[in-house]
SERO-741109 format. One record per residue (C-alpha): residue number from 0; residue in three letters; x, y, z. Coordinates in steps of 0.2 Angstrom, whole numbers, plus 2048, in hexadecimal, padded with zeros to 3 digits. Example, Ala and Ser with C-alpha at 12.3 -4.5 7.8 and 13.67 -1.06 7.14 Angstrom:
BEGIN
+-----+-----+-----+-----+-----+
|   n | res |   X |   Y |   Z |
+-----+-----+-----+-----+-----+
|   0 | Ala | 83E | 7EA | 827 |
|   1 | Ser | 844 | 7FB | 824 |
+-----+-----+-----+-----+-----+
REM end
This chain:
BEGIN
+-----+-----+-----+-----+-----+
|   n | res |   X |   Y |   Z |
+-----+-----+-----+-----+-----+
|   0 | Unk | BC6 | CE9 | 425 |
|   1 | Unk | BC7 | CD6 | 41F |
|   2 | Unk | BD9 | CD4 | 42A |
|   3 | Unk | BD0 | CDC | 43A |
|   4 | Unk | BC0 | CD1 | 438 |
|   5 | Unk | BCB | CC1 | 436 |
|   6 | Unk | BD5 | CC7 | 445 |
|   7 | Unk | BC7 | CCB | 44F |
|   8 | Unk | BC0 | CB9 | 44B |
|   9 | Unk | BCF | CAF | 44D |
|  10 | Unk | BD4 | CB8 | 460 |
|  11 | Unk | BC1 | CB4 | 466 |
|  12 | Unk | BC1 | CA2 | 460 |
|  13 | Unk | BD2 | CA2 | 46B |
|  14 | Unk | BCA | CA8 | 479 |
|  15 | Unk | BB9 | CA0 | 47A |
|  16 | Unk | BC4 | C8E | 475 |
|  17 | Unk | BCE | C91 | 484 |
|  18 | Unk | BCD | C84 | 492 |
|  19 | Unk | BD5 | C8B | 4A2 |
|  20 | Unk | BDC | C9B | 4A6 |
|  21 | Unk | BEB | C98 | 4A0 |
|  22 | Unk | BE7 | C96 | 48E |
|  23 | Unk | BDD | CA5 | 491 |
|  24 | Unk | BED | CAF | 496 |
|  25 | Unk | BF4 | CA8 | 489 |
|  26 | Unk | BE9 | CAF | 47C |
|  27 | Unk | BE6 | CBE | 485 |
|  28 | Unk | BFA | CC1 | 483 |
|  29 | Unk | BF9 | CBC | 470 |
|  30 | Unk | BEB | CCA | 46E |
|  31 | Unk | BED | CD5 | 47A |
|  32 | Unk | C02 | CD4 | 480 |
|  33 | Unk | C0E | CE1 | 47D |
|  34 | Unk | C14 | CDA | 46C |
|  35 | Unk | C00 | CD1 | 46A |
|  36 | Unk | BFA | CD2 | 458 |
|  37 | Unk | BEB | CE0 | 45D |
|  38 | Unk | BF8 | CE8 | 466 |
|  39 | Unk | C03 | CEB | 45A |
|  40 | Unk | BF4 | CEE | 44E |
|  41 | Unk | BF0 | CFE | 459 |
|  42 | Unk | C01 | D02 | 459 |
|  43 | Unk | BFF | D06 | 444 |
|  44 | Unk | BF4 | D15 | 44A |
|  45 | Unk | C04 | D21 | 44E |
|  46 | Unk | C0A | D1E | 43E |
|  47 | Unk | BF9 | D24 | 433 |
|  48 | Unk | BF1 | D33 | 42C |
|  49 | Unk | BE3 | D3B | 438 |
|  50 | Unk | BD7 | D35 | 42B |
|  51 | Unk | BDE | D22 | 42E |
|  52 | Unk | BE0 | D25 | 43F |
|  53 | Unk | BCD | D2B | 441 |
|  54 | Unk | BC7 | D1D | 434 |
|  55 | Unk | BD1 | D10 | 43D |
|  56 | Unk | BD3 | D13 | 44D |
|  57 | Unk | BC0 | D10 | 453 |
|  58 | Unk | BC2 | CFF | 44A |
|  59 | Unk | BD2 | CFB | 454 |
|  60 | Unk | BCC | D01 | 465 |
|  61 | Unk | BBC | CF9 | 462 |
|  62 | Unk | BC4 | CE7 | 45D |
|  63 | Unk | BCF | CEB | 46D |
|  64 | Unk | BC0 | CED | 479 |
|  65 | Unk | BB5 | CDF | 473 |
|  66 | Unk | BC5 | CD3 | 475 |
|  67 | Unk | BC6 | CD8 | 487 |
|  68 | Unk | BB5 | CD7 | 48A |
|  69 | Unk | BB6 | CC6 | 481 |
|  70 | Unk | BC5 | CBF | 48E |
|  71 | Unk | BBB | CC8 | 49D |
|  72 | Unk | BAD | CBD | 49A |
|  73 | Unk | BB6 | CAD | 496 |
|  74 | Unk | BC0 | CB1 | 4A5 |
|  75 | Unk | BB0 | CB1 | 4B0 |
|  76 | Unk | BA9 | CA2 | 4AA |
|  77 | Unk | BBB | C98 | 4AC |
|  78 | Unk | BB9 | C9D | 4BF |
|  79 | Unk | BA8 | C98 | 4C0 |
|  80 | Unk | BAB | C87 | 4B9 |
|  81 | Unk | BBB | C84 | 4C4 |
|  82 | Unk | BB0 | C88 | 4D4 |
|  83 | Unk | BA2 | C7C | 4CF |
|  84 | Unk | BAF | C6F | 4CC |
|  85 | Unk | BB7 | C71 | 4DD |
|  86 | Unk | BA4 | C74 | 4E5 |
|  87 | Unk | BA2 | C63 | 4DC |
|  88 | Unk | BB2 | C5B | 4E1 |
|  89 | Unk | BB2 | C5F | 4F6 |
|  90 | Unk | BA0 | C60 | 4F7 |
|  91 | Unk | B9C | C5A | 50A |
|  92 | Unk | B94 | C48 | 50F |
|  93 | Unk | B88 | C4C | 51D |
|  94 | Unk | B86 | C39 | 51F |
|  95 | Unk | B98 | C3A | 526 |
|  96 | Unk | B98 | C37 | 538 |
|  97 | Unk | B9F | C45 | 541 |
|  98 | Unk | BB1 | C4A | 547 |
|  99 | Unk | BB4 | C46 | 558 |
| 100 | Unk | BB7 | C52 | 565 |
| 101 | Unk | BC8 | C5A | 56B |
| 102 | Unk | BCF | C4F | 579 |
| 103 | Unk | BD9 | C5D | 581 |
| 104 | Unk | BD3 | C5E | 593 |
| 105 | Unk | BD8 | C69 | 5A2 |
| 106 | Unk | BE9 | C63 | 5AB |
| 107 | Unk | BE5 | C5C | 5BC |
| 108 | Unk | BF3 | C6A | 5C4 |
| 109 | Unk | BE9 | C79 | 5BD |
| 110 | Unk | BD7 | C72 | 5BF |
| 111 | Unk | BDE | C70 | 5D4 |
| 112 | Unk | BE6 | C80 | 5D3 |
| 113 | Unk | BD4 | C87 | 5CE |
| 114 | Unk | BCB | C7D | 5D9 |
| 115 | Unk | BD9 | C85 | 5E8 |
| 116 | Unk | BD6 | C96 | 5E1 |
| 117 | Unk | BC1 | C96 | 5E1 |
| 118 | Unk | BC4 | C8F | 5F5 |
| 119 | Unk | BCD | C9C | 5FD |
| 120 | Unk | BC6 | CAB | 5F3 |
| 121 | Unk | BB6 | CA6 | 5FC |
| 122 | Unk | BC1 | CA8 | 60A |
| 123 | Unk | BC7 | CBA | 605 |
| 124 | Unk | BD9 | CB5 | 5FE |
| 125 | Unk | BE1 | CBE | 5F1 |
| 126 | Unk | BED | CB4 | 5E5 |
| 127 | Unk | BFF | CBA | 5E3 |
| 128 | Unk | C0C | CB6 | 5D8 |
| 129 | Unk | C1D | CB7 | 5D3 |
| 130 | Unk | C2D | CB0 | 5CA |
| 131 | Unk | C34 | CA0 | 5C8 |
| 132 | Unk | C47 | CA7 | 5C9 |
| 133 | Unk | C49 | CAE | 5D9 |
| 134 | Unk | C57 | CB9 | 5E1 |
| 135 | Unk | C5F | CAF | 5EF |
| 136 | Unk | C5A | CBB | 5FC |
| 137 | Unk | C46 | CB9 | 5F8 |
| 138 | Unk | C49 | CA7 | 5F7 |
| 139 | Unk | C52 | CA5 | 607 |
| 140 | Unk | C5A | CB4 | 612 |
| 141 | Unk | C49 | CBD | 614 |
| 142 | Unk | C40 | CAB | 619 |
| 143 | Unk | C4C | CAB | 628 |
| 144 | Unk | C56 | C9D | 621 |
| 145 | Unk | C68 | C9E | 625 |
| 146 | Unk | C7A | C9D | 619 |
| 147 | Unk | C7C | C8C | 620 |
| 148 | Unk | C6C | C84 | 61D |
| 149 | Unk | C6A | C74 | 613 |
| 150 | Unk | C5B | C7C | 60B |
| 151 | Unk | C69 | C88 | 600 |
| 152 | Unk | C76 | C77 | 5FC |
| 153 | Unk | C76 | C75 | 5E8 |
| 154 | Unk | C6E | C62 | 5EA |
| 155 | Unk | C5E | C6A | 5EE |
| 156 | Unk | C5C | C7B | 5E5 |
| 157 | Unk | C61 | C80 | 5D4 |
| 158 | Unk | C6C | C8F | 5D2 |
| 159 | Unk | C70 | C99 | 5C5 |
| 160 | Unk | C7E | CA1 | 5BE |
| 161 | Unk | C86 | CB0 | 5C8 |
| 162 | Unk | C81 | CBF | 5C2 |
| 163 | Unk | C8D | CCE | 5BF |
| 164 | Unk | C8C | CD3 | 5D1 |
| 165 | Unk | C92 | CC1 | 5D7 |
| 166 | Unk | C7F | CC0 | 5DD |
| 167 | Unk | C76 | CAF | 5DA |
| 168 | Unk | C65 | CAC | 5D4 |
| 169 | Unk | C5C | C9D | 5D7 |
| 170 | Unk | C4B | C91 | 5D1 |
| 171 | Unk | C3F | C96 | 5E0 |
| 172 | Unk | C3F | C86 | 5EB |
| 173 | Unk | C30 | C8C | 5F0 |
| 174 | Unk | C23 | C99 | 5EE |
| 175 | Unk | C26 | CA1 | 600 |
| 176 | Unk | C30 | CAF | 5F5 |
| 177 | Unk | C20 | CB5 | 5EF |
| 178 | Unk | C19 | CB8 | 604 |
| 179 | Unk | C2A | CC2 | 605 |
| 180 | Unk | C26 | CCF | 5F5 |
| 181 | Unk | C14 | CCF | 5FE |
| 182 | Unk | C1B | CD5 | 60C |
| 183 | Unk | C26 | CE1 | 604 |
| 184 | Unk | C1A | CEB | 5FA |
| 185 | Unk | C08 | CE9 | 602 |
| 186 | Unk | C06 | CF0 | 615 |
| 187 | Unk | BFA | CE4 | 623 |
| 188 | Unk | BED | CDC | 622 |
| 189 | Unk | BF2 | CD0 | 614 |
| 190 | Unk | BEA | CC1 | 60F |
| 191 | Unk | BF1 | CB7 | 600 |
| 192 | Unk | BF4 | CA6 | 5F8 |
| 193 | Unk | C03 | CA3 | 5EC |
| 194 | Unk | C00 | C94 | 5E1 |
| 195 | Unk | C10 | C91 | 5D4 |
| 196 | Unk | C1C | C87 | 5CE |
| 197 | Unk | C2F | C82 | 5D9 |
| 198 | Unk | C3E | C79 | 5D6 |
| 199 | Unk | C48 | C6D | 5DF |
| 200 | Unk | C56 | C60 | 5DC |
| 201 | Unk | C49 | C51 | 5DF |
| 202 | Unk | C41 | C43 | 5D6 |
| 203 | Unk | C36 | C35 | 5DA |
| 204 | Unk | C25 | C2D | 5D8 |
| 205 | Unk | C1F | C3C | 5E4 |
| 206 | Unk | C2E | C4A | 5E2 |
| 207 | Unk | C32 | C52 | 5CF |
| 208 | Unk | C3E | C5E | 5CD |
| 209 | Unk | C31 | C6D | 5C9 |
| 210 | Unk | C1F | C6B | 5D1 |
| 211 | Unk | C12 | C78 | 5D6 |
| 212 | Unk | C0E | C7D | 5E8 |
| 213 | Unk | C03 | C88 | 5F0 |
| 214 | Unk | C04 | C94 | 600 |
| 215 | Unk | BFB | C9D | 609 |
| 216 | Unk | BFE | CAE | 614 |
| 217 | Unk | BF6 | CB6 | 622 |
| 218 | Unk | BFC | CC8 | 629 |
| 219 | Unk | BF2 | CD2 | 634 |
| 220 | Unk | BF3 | CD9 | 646 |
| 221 | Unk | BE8 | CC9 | 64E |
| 222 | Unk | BEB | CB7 | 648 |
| 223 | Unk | BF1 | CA8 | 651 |
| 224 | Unk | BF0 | C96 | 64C |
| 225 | Unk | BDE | C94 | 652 |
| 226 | Unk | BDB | C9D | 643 |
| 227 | Unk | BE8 | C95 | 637 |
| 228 | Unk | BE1 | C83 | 63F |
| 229 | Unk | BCF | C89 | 637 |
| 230 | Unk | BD6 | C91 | 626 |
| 231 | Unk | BDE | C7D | 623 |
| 232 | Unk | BCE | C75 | 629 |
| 233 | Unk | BC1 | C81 | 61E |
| 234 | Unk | BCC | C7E | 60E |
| 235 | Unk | BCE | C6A | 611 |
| 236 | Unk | BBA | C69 | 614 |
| 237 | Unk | BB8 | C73 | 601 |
| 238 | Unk | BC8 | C6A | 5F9 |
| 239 | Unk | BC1 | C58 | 600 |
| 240 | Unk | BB0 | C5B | 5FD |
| 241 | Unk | BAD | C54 | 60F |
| 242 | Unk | BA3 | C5A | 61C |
| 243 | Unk | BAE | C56 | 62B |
| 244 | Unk | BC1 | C59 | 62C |
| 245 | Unk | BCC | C53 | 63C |
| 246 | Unk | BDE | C5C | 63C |
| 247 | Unk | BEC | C56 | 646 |
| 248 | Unk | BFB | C64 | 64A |
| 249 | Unk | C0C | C5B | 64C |
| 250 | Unk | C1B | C68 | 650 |
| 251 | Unk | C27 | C6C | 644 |
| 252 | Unk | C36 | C79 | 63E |
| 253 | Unk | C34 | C86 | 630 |
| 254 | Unk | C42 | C93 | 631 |
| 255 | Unk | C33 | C9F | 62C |
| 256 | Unk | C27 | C9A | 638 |
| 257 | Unk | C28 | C9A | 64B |
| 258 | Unk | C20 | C91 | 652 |
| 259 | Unk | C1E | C82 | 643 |
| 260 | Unk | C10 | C76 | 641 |
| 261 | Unk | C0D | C68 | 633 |
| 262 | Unk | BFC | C64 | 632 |
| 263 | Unk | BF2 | C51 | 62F |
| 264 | Unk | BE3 | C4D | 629 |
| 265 | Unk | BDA | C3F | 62E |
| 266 | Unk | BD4 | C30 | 621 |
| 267 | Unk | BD1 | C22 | 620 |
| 268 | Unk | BDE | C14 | 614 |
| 269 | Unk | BD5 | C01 | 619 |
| 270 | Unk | BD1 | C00 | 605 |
| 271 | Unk | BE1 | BFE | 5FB |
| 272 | Unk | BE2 | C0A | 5EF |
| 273 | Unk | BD6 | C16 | 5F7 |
| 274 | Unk | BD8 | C24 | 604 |
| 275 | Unk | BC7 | C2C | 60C |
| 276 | Unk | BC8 | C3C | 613 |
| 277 | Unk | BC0 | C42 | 623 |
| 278 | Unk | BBD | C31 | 629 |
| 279 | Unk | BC8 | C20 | 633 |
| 280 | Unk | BD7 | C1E | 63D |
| 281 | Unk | BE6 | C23 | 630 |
| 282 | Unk | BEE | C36 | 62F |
| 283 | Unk | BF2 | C3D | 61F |
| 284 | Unk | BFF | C49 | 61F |
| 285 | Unk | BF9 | C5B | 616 |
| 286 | Unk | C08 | C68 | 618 |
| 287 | Unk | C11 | C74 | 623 |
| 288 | Unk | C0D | C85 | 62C |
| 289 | Unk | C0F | C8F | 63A |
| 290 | Unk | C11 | CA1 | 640 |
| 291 | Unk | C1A | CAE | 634 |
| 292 | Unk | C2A | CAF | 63D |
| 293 | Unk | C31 | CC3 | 644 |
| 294 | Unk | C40 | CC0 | 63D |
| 295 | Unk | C37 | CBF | 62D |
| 296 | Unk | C2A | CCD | 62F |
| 297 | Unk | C37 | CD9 | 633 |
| 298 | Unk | C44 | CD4 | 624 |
| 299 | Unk | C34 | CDA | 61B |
| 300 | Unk | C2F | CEB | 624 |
| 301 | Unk | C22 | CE4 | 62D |
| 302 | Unk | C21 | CE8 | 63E |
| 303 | Unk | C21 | CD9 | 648 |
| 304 | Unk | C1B | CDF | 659 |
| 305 | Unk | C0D | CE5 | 650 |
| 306 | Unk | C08 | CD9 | 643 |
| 307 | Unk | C09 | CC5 | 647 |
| 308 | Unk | C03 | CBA | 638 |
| 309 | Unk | C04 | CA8 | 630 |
| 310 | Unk | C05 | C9B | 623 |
| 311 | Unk | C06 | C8B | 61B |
| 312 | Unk | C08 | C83 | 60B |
| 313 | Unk | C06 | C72 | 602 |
| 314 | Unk | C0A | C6A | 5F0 |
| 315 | Unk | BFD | C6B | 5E3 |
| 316 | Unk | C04 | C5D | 5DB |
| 317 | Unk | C00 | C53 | 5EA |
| 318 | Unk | BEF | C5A | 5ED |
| 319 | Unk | BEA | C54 | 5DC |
| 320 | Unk | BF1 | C42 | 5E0 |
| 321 | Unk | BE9 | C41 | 5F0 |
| 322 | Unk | BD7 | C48 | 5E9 |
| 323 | Unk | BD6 | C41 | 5D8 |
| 324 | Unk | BE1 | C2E | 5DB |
| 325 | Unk | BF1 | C32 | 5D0 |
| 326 | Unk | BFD | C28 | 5D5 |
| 327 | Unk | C0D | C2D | 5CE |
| 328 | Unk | C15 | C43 | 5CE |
| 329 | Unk | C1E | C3C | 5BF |
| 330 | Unk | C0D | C39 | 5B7 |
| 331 | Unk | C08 | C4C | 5B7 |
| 332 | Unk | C16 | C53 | 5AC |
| 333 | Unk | C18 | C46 | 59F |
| 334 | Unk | C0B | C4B | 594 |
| 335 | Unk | C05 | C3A | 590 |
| 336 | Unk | BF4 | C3E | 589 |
| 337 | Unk | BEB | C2C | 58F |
| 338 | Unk | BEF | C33 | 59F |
| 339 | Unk | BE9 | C44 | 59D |
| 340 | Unk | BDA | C3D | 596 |
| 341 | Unk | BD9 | C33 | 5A5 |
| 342 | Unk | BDC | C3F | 5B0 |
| 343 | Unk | BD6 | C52 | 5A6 |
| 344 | Unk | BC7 | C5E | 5A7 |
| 345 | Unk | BBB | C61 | 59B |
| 346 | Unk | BBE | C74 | 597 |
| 347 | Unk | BAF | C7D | 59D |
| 348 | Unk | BB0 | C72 | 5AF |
| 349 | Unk | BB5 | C81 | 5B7 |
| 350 | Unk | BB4 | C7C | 5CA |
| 351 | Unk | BA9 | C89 | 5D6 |
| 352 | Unk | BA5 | C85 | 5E8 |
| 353 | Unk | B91 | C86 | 5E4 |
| 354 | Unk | B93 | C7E | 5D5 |
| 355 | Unk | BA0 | C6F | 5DC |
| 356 | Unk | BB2 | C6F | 5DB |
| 357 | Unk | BB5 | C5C | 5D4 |
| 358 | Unk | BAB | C55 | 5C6 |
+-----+-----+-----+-----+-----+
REM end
């Protein structure tokens, strides 16, 4: 009886002198292990009479149970301390002034693009999308342009490799392929815009190589350019956030259009540095246009002595310039954050026509 009080004595003071958890394992292990001295003490049972075996063996799970209980406890308290320690430790200072905000703003391209987007909704446009590698036909057979145009040379489009047929694909030079799969799935009327990203071999302080530009397309069994003429108009007056829009049409040549029109906007550019919209004596160019050619309606199973349509298209990139005083392409796709400071969006500034368009 002696040998298990002294035991019972000597494992407790272990455990209660213990001063992290790992002296408690440690003990625990020493007591309690497969080879630990109450361990091996209940071991001894096997090897008794049933008289010892019912003398002992309440003594030995008993000792047994109270050191478990004991290391349970201990076990709690260590926990308890190490948290009021750490509490202690990386306790807050509400004196701190506090962090700053996230400078991550809205790109100038997308807060445009929204801006585009909330504009000819109100005008009953759909949006249309569609991929950046086009086949060669989408990007230039169907668009009425011919083998031997300059348009399909390798110093202004990017191909790709052949593919297993000997057919080349090609970075979209523009996002006219999208009108063609428009035409090709959905029947008359059809009113959409197709905002996205092109390539071409080209690179200056107002050409990159990959920029973003917008379209729009009109199908329907009456439209003319007196209605084109006012879809441009409506949309400068919103863009601009002008009350008064004067368009000039100088003729032009589209292969996809017939007959072609490139439309200018007066301004007004007495103040270096500054361009006012709707107002003096210069003409800012805004983007090409025209009638949707036959040729082009019929490659897409429309029929073109039914149907007659246009459309027209400008860079995104450029609106941004123009609207918001950027004054380098380069600029936009450099991810310099001074400038996309400069030039960003808060988040939420989500541009409505009630609400305004602009900041």
């Amino acid at each position: 009886m002696s040998d298990i009080q002294t035991l019972e004595r000597e494992t407790l003071s272990a455990i209660s002198s213990a001063a992290d958890e790992a002296a408690l394992e440690a003990a625990r292990v020493a007591a309690l292990g497969k080879k630990g001295s109450i361990s091996e003490l209940l071991k001894t049972l096997g090897g008794m009479t049933p008289d010892e075996r019912k003398a002992n063996g309440p003594l030995f799970n008993g000792l047994r149970d109270r050191v478990t209980t004991a290391i349970a406890e201990r076990k709690a308290a260590l926990s308890e301390a190490a948290l009021n320690a750490r509490l202690s430790n990386e306790k807050v200072d509400v004196t701190l002034p506090p962090r700053p905000e996230s400078d991550g703003t809205i790109h100038p391209v997308s807060q445009v693009l929204d801006e585009i987007a909330a504009i000819f909704a109100d005008l009953g446009f759909a949006v249309a999308e569609g991929p950046d590698v086009e086949y060669d036909d989408y990007n230039f057979t169907k668009l009425n342009i011919p083998p031997d145009h300059p348009a399909r040379e390798m110093h202004d489009t990017f191909y790709i490799a052949k593919q297993a047929d000997g057919s080349r694909h090609v970075l979209r030079t523009h996002t006219s392929p999208v009108q063609v799969r428009t035409m090709l799935k959905q029947k008359p009327p059809i009113r959409v815009i197709v905002p996205g990203r092109t390539y071409r071999v080209d690179s200056d302080a107002t050409h990159s190589p990959m920029f973003h530009q917008l379209e729009a397309l009109v199908i329907d069994e009456k439209t003319h350019l007196g209605n084109l003429k006012w879809v441009v108009e409506e949309f400068c007056k919103a863009f601009f956030e002008i009350e008064n829009v004067t368009l000039r049409a100088r003729p032009s040549f589209f292969p996809f259009t017939e007959p072609s029109v490139e439309w200018d906007m007066r301004c007004d550019r007495s103040v270096p540095g500054k361009i006012a919209f709707g107002t003096g004596n210069d003409w800012l160019e805004l983007g090409g246009s025209g009638m949707v050619h036959p040729n082009v309606l019929e490659m897409c199973g429309i029929d073109s002595k039914k149907y007659q349509g246009f459309a027209f298209g400008f860079g995104l990139d450029r609106m941004a310039m123009l609207k918001y005083g950027a004054p380098d392409i380069r600029s936009f796709f450099e991810s310099d954050v001074r400038w996309l400071r400069h030039f960003g969006f808060a988040a939420l500034d989500l541009p409505t026509l009630d609400g305004g368009l602009s900041r």
